[in-house]
C-alpha positions as CSV (number, residue, x, y, z in Angstrom):
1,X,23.7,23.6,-12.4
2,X,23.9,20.4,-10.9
3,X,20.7,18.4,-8.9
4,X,22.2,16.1,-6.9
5,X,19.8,13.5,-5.1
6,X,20.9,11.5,-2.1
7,X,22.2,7.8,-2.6
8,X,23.1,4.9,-1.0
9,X,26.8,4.2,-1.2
10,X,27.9,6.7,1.5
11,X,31.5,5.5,1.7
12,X,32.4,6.1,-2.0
13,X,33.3,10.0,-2.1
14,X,32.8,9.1,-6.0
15,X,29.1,9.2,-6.2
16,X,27.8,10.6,-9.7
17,X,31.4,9.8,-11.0
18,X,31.3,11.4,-14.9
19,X,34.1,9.4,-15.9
20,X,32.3,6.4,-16.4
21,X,29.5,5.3,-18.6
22,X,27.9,2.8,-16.3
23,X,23.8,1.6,-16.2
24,X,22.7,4.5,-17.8
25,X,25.0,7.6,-17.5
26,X,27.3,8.8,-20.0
27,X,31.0,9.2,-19.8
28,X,32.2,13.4,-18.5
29,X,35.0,14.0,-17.0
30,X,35.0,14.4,-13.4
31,X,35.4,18.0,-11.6
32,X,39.0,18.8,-11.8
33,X,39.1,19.0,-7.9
34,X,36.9,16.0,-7.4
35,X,40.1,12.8,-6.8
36,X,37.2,10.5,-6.0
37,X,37.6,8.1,-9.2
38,X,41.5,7.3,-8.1
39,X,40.0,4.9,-5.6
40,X,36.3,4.2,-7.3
41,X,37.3,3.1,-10.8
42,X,34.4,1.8,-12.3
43,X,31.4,2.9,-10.2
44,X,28.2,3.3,-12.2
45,X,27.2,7.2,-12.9
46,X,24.2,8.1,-11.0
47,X,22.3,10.2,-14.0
48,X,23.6,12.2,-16.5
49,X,21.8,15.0,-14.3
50,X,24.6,14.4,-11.3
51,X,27.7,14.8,-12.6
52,X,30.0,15.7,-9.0
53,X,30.9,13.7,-5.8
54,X,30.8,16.1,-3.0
55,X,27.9,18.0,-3.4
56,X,25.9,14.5,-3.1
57,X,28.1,13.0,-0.2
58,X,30.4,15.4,1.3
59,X,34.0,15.0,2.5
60,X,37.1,16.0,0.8
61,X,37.8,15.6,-3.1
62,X,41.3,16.9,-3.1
63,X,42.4,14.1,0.0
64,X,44.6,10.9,-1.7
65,X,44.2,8.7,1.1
66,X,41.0,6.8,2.3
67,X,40.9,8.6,5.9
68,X,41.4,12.0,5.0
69,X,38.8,11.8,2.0
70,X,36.3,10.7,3.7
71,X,36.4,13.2,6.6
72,X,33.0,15.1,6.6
73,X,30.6,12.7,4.5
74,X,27.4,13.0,5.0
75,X,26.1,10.7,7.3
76,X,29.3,8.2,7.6
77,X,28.9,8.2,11.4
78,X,25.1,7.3,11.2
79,X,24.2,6.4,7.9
80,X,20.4,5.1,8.6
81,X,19.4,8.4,9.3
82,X,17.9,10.4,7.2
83,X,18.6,13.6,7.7
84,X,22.3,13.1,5.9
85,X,19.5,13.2,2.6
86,X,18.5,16.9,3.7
87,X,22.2,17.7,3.1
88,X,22.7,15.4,0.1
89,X,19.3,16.3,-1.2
90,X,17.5,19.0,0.1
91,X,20.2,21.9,-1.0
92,X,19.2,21.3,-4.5
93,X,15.4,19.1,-4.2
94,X,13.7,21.4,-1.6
95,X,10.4,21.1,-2.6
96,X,10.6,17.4,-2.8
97,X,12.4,17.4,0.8
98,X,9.5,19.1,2.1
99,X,7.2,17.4,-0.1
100,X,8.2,13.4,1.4
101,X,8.6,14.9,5.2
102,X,4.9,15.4,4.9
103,X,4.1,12.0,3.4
104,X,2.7,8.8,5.0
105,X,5.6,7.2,3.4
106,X,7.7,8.9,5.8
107,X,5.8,10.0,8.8
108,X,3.7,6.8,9.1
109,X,1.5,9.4,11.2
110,X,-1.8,7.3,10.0
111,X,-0.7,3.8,11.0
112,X,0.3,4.9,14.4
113,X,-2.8,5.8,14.9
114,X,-4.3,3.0,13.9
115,X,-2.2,1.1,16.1
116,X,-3.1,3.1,19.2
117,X,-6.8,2.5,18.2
118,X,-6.7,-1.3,18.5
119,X,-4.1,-1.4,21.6
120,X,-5.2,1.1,23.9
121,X,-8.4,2.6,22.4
122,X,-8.3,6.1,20.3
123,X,-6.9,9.0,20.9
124,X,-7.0,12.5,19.2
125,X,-5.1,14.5,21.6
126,X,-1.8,14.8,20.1
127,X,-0.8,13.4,16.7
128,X,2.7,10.4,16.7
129,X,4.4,10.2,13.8
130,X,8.2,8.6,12.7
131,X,9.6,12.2,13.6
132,X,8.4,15.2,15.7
133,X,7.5,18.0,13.1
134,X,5.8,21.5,12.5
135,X,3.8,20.6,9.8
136,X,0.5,21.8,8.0
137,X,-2.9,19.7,7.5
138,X,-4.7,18.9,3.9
139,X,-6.4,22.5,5.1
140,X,-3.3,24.5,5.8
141,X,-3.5,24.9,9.1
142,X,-0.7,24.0,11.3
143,X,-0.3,20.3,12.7
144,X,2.5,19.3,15.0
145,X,3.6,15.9,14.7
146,X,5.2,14.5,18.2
147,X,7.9,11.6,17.6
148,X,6.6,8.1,18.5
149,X,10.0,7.6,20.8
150,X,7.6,9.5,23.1
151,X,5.1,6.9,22.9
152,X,5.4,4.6,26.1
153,X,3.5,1.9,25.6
154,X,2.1,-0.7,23.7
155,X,1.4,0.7,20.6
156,X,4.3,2.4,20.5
157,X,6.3,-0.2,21.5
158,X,5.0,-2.0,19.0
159,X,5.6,0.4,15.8
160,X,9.3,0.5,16.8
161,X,9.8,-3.0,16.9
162,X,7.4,-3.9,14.1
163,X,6.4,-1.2,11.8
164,X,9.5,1.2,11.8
165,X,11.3,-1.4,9.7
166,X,9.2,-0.3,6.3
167,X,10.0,3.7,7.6
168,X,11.7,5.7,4.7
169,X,13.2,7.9,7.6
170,X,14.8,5.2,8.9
171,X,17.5,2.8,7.2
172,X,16.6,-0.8,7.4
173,X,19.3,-2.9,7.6
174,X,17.4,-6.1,7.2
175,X,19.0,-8.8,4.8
176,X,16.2,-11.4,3.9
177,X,14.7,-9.5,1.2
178,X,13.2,-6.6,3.3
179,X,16.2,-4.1,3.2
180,X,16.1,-0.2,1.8
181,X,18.0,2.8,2.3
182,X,17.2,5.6,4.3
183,X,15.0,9.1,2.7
184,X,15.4,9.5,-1.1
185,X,17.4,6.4,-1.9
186,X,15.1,4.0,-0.6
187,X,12.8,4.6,-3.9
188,X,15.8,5.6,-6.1
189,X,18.4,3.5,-5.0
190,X,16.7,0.0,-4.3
191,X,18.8,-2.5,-2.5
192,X,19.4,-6.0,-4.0
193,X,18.3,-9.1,-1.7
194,X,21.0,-9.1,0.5
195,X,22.0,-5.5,0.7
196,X,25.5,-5.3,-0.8
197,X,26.5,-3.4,-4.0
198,X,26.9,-5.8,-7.1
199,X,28.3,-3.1,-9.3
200,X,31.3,-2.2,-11.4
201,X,34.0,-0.3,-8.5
202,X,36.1,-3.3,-7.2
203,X,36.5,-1.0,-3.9
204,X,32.6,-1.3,-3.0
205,X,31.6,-4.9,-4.8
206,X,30.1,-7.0,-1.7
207,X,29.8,-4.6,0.5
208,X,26.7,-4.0,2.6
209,X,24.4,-2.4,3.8
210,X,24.5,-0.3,0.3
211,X,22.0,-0.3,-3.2
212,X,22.3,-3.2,-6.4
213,X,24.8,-0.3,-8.2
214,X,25.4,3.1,-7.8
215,X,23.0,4.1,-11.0
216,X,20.1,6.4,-9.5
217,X,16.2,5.1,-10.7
218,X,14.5,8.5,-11.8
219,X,11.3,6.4,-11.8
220,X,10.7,4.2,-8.6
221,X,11.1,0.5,-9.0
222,X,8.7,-2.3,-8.5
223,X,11.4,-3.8,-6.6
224,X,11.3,-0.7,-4.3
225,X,8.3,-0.4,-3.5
226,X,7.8,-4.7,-2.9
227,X,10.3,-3.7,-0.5
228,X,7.6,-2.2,1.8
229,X,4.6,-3.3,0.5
230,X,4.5,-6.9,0.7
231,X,3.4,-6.9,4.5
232,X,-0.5,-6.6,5.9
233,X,-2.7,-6.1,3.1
234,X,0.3,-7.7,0.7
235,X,-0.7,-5.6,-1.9
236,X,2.6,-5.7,-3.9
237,X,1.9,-9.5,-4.4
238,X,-1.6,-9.9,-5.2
239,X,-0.7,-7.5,-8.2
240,X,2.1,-9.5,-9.0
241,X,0.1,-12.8,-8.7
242,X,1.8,-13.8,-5.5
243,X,0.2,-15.2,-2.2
244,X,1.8,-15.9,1.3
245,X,-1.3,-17.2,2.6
246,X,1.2,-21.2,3.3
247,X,2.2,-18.4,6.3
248,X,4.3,-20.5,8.8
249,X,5.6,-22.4,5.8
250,X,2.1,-24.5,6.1
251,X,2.1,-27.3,3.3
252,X,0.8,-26.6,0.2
253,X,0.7,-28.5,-3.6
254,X,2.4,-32.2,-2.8
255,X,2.7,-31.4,0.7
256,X,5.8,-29.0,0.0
257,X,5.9,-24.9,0.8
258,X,5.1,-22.4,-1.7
259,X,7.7,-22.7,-4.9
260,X,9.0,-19.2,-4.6
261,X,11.3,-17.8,-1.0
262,X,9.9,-14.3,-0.2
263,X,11.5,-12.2,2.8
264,X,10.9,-13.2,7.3
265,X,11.1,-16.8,6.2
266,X,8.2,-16.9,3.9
267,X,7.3,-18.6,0.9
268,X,5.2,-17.5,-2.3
269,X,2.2,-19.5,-4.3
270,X,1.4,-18.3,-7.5
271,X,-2.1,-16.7,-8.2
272,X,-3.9,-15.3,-10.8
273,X,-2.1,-11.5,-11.1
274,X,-3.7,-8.4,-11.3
275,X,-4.9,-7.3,-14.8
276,X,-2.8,-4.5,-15.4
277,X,0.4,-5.8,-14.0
278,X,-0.5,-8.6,-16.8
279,X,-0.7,-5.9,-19.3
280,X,3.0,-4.4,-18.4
281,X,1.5,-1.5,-15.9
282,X,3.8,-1.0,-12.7
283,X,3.0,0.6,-9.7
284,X,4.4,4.2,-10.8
285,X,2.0,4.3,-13.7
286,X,-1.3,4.3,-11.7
287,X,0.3,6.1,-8.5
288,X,1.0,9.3,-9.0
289,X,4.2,11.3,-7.5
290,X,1.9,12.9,-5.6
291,X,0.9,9.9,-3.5
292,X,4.0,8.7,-3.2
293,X,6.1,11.5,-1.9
294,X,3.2,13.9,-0.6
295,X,2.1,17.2,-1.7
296,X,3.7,19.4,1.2
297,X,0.5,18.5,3.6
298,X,-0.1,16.2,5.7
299,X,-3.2,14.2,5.9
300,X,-4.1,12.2,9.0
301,X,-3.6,8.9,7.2
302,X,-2.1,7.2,4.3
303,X,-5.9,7.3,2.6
304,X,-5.9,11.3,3.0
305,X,-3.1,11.3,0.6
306,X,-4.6,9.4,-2.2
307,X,-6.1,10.5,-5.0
308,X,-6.7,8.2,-8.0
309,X,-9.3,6.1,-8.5
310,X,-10.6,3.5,-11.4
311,X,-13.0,6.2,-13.1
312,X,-9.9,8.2,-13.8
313,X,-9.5,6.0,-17.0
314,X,-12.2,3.8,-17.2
315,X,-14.9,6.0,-16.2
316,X,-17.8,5.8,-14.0
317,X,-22.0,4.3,-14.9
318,X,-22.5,8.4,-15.4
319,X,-19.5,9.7,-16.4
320,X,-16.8,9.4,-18.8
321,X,-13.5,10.4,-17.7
322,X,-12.4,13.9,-17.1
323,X,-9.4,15.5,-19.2
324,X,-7.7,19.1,-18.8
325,X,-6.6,21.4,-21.7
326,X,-3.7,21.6,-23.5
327,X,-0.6,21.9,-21.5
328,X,2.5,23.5,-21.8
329,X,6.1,22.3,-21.2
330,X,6.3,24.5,-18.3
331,X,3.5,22.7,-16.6
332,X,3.7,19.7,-14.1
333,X,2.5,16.7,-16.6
334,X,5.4,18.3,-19.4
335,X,7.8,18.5,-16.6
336,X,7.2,14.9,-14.7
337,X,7.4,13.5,-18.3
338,X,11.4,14.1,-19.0
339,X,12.0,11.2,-17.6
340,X,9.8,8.9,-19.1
341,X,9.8,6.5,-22.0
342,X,8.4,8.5,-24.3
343,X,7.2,12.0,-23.4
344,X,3.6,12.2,-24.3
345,X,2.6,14.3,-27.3
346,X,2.8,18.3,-27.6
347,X,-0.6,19.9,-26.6
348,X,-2.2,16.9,-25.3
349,X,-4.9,17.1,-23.0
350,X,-4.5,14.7,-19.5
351,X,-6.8,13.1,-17.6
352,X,-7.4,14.3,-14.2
353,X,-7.1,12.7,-10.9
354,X,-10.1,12.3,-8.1
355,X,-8.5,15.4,-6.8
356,X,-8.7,17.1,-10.3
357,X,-5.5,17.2,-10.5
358,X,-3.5,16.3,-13.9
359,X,-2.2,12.6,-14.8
360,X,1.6,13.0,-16.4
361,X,0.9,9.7,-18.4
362,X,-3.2,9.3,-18.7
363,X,-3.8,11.1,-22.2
364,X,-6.7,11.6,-24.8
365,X,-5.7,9.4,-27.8
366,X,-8.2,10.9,-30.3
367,X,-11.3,10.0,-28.4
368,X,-9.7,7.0,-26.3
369,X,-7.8,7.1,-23.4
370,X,-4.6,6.2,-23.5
371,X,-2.0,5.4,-20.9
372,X,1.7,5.9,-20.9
373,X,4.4,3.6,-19.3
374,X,6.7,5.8,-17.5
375,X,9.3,3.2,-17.9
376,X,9.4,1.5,-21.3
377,X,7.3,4.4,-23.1
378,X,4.5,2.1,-24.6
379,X,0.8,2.9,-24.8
380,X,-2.1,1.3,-23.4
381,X,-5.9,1.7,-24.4
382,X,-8.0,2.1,-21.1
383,X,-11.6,0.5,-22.2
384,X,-14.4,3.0,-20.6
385,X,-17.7,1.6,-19.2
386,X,-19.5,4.8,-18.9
387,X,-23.3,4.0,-20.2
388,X,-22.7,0.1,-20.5
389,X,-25.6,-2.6,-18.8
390,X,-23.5,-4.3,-16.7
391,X,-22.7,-1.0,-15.4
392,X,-26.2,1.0,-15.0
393,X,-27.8,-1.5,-12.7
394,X,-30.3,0.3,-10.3
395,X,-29.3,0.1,-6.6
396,X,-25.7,-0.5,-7.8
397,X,-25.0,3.1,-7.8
398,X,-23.0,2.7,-4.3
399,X,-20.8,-0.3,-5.9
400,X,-17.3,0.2,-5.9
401,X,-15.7,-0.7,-9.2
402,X,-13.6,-3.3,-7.2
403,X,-16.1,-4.6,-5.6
404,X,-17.1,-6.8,-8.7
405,X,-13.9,-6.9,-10.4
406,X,-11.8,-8.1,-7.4
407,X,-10.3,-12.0,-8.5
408,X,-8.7,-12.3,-4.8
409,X,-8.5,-10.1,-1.7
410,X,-6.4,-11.1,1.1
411,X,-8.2,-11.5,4.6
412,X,-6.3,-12.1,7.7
413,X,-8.7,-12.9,10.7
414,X,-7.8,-13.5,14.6
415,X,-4.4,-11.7,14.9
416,X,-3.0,-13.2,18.3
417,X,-0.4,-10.6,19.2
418,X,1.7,-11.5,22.5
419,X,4.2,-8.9,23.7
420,X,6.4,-10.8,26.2
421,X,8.4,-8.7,29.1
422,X,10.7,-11.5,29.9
423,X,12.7,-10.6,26.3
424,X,14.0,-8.3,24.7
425,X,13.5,-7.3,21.2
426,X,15.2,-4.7,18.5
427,X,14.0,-1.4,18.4
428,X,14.7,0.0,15.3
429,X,14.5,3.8,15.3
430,X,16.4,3.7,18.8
431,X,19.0,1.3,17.1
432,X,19.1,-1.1,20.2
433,X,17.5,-4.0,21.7
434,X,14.8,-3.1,24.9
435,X,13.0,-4.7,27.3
436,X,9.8,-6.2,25.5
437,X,9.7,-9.0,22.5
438,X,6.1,-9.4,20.2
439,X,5.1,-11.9,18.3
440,X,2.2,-13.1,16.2
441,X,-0.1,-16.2,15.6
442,X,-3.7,-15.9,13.4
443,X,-6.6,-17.9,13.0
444,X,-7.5,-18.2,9.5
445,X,-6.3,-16.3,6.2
446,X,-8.6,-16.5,2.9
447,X,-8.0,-14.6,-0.5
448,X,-12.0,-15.7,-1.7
449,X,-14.8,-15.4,-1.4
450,X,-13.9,-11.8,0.1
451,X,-16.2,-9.2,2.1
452,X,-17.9,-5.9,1.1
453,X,-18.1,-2.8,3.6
454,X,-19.4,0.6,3.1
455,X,-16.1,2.8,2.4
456,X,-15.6,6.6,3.6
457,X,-17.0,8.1,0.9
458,X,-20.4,5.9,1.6
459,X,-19.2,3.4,-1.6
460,X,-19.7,-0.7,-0.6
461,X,-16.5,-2.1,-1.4
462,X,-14.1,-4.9,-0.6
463,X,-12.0,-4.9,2.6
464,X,-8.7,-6.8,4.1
465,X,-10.1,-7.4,7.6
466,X,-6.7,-7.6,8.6
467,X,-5.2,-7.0,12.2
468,X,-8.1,-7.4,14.4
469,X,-5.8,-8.0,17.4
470,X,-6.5,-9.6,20.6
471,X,-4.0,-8.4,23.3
472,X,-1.7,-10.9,25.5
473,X,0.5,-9.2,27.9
474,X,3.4,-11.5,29.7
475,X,4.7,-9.6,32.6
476,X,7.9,-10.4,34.2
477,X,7.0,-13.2,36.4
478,X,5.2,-14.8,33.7
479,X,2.1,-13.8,34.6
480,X,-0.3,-12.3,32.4
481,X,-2.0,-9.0,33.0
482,X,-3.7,-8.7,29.6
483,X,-5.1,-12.2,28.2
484,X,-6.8,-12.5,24.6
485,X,-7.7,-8.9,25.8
486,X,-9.7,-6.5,23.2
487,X,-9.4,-2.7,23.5
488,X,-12.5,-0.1,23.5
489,X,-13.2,1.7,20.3
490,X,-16.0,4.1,20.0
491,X,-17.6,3.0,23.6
492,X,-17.7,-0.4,23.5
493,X,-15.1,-3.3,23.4
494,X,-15.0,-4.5,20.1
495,X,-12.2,-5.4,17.6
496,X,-11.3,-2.9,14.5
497,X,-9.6,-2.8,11.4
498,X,-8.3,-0.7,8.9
499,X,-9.5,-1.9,5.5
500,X,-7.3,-1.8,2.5
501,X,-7.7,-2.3,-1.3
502,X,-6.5,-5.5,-2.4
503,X,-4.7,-4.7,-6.2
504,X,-5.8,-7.9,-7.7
505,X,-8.4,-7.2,-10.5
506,X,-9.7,-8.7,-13.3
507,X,-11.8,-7.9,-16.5
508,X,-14.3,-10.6,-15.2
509,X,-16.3,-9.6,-13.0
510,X,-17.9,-11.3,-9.9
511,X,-21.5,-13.2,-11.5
512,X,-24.4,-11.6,-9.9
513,X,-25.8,-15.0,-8.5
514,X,-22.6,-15.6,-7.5
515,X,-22.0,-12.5,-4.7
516,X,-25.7,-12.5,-4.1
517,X,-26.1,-16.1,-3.3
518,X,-23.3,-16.5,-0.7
519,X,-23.8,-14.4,2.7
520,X,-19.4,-14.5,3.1
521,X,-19.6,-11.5,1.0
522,X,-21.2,-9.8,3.8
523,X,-18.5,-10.2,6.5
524,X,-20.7,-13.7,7.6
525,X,-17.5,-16.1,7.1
526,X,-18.5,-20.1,6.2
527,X,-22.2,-20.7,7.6
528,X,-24.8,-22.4,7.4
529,X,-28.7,-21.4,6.9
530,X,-31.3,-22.5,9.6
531,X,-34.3,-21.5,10.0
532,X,-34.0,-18.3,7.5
533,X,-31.3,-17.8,9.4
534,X,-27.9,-17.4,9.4
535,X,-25.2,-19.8,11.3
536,X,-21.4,-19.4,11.0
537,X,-19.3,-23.0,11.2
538,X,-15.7,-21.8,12.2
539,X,-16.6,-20.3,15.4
540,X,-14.5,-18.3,18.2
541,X,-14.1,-20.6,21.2
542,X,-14.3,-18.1,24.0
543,X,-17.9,-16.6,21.8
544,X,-19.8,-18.5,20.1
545,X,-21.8,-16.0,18.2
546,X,-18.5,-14.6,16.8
547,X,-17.2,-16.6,13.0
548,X,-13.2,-16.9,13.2
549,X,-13.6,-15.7,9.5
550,X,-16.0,-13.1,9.4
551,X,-17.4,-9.9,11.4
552,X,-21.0,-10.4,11.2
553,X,-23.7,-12.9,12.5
554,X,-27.1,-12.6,12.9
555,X,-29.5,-14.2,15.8
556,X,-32.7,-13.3,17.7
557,X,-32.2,-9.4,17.3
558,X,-31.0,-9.6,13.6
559,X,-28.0,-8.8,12.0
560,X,-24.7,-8.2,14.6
561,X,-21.1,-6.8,14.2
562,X,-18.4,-7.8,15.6
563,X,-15.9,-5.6,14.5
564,X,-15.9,-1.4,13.8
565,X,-14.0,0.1,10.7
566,X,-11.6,2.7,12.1
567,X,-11.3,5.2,9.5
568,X,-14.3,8.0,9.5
569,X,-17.4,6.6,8.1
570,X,-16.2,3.2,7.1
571,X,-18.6,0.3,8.6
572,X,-20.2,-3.0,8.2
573,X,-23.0,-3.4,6.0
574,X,-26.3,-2.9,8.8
575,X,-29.5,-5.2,8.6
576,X,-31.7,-3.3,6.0
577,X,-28.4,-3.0,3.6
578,X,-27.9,-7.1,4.2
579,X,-31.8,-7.9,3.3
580,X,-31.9,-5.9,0.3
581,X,-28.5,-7.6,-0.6
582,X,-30.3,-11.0,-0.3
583,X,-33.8,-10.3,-2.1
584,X,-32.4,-9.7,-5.3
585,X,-31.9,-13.7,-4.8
586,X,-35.3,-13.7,-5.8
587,X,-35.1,-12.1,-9.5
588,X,-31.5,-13.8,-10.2
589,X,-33.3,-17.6,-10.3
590,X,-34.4,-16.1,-14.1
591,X,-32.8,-12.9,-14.5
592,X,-29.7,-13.6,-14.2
593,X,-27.7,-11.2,-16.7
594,X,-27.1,-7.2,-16.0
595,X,-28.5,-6.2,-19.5
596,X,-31.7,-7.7,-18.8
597,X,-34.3,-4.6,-18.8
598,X,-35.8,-5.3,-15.1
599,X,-32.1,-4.2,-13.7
600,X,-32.8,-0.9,-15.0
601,X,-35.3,-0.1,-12.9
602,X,-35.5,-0.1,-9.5
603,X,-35.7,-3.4,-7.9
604,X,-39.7,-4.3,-7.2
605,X,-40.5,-7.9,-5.0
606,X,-44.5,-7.3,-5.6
607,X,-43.7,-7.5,-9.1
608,X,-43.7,-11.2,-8.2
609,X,-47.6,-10.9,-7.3
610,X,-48.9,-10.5,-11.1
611,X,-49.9,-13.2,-13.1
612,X,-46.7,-14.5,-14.8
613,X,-45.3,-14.7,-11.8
614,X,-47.5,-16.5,-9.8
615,X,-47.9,-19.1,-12.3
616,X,-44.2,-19.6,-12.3
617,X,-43.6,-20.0,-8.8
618,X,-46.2,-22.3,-8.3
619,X,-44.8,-24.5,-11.0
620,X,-41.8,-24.6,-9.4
621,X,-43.2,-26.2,-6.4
């Protein structure tokens, strides 16, 4: 039985050609109805898996001329949609058809709503998404998803112009580095830099909008998902050790622009990379299919739908990490691990997700835990902490394992956002240019030091402050009806932000004088003490409370926010949380390593009344 999966070259009737033993698939004979290859001598075979034309693409494999052969592809007259992948695809992938319609990757139903939260306040009524679907929640009950080409105004306005360009459901025609296919191909048939085909049919060679070759990638690309991921949080370039903070091609070393060209006119400076991308890891070995195609529900955001975490292989201070029994090869690691490498060994047991659910490539390795590369099939040793000092220090029980092991995190503060009626700009799931152009300036961007904020599930963590948008509206008499304008969010006028992990790691950790001698990891931006208290330096010039590179400062009435987290439960550290964060200052002037036995107790300032103590301090004066 054939399992055709959708791909990118949908003028070549001759996808999956057998004949040919190109990147990967092994010379067959075509169908003996199939007269694709007459034309498209030399195209790459998609997998040894997909060995016919037609059922992939469509059209007609007994035609010998270019017009009649290519009547009925899939797609041809519209080939950014994609819904030509539910024909391509779906007859033989069902469950991962319905599986991706339900996933952030494709319904962008979460950042929607994050964008109607900062530009006209929040609303729970009715849920925007990419596409209008009848879906089901994490829960099971049913959730209709309305189409955002409903959504007049701002925010919507703003995804079409801005955010549908990353949209799986879309194809994104873009040629400066930022292109990808519609549905399925956009992960399996990554594009090269300038979207045409580079591969081995003469018929096809330069032409564009179409993948690197026709070979399919079973396992998802770095490359692919750069594609996507290099925007807001840039999270595909911290872990690859790659900053755009020279945005606006600001000088850098020797007064030139970053050294390497990225996509939208951007350039790249190197930093230090993540730790496991140094070790080999891509993004497909953490991130499990699960997260990156869905699970056949949809959650209201993209953080509903994740569900790994660093304990899954290095443990937690309490707990070692958790591993399932033996499995079978009828069972979802066994079957997820045909494609890999090197299939991990019979009867192993797997670790298990957040979720509980089993890792195809995180493995016990006779009392270590060992980690599988999909791609090249080495293993790894994951190091656990469970039980260690530096990881049992009282009050430290709410720390986030990033939270000390972060080496950068990019922060993007004061996002200027103008949308001008006198333009136009390109809408990109309507295809056309409309009434309405946007464009960006920011105040400051920083990778270090980087702020902590209490998380969803109550953890303090690092955050990407990022897209804390004041409004400009240009109407079309130049006038401006909105100016530097701020929406409400949760009763009051404040800004808001979505906070994302920043994927750049390290073994070493964040010293504990370090993150407790410097209020910026707090939200308090560059300051400046007075008084006992706290005073920012880069200030807003329409409030001068309010630090251009923070969220927090304190006066009169103590410690002040500026900005709300928008996903449930996620806000900035309060008063009491920021004192006790400072008063450990007091122990770390001697104490000043975690294994030290006072850190294993629970932090006591009238300790400092006893004898010792006083004699010290008052030799210190």
């Amino acid at each position: 039985m054939r399992t055709p999966v959708g791909i990118v070259l949908v003028l070549g009737l001759a996808a999956l050609l057998p004949q040919l033993a190109a990147c990967g698939g092994a010379a067959r004979s075509a169908p003996a109805d199939e007269r694709c290859l007459d034309c498209h001598q030399g195209l790459e075979t998609a997998s040894p898996s997909h060995d016919g034309c037609v059922s992939c693409h469509g059209g007609n494999p007994a035609a010998r001329d270019k017009e009649s052969a290519h009547r009925g592809i899939f797609g041809l007259a519209d080939p950014s949609y994609a819904g030509r992948w539910e024909r391509g695809c779906g007859g033989c992938h069902p469950h991962q058809l319905e599986r991706m319609r339900s996933s952030q990757m494709y319904t962008n139903a979460g950042m929607i709503a994050q964008i109607q939260a900062t530009w006209e306040g929040r609303r729970d009524s009715v849920t925007y998404a990419a596409r209008g679907a009848k879906l089901h929640d994490l829960d099971g009950e049913p959730l209709t998803h309305t189409s955002v080409v409903g959504l007049d105004n701002l925010s919507g306005d703003l995804y079409r112009k801005f955010c549908a360009r990353c949209h799986v459901a879309k194809q994104n025609d873009a040629t400066d580095g930022a292109g990808h296919a519609a549905g399925c191909a956009a992960c399996h048939f990554p594009w090269a830099e300038d979207a045409t085909y580079r591969g081995g049919d003469p018929t096809m060679h330069g032409r564009s909008p179409h993948s690197r070759t026709h070979a399919m990638e079973g396992l998802p690309t770095m490359e692919a998902c750069t594609r996507c991921h290099h925007r807001s949080g840039r999270v595909a370039l911290a872990y690859q050790g790659l900053n755009d903070g020279n945005n606006g091609l600001v000088p850098t070393k020797d007064g030139l622009p970053g050294p390497l060209p990225g996509s939208d006119g951007r350039n790249y400076s190197h930093i230090a990379p993540d730790v496991h991308f140094a070790a080999g890891m891509e993004c497909i070995d953490c991130h499990t299919s699960r997260e990156v195609m869905g699970e056949g529900y949809a959650s209201a955001g993209l953080h509903g739908q994740l569900e790994i975490g660093c304990e899954d292989c290095h443990g937690s201070a309490t707990q070692a990490p958790k591993f399932d029994a033996a499995w079978g090869e009828h069972e979802l690691p066994a079957r997820e691990s045909r494609q890999y490498g090197q299939r991990l060994p019979a009867g192993a047991r797997v670790a298990l997700t957040g979720k509980g659910r089993p890792y195809a490539n995180v493995f016990d390795d006779g009392g270590q835990v060992g980690v599988l590369l999909k791609r090249s099939g080495r293993v790894l040793r994951s190091p656990v902490i469970t039980g260690t000092p530096a990881h049992t220090v009282a009050g430290h029980e709410r720390i986030a394992c990033h939270t000390c092991h972060s080496r950068t995190v990019v922060q993007c503060y004061g996002c200027h956002t103008t949308y001008d009626k006198r333009e136009y700009g390109w809408d990109y799931l309507a295809g056309r240019a409309t009434v309405g152009s946007f464009s960006e300036t920011e105040d400051v961007r920083a990778l270090y030091p980087f702020p902590l904020a209490v998380d969803t599930k109550g953890r303090i963590g690092t955050v990407t402050p990022g897209c804390q948008t004041f409004i400009n509206v240009i109407e079309p008499d130049g006038t401006l009806s909105r100016d530097e304008d701020v929406a409400t969010f949760r009763g009051r006028r404040q800004l808001r932000f979505a906070p994302f992990f920043g994927h750049n790691t390290g073994t070493r950790a964040v010293g504990c004088s370090e993150c407790h001698g410097n209020p910026a990891f707090l939200g308090f931006g560059q300051h400046l003490v007075e008084r006992g208290r706290l005073r920012g330096t880069l200030l807003c010039e329409k409030d001068p409370r309010k630090p251009l590179d923070g969220f927090l400062h304190e006066d009169q009435d103590g410690v002040k926010a500026h900005a709300a987290m928008s996903r449930d439960g996620a806000r900035p550290l309060d008063a009491q949380e920021a004192r006790r964060f400072f008063t450990v200052n007091l122990c770390l002037v001697c104490h000043d390593r975690a294994n030290d036995p006072i850190y294993r107790k629970p932090l006591d300032t009238h300790a400092l009344d006893d004898s010792l103590h006083r004699r010290l301090l008052a030799a210190g004066r």
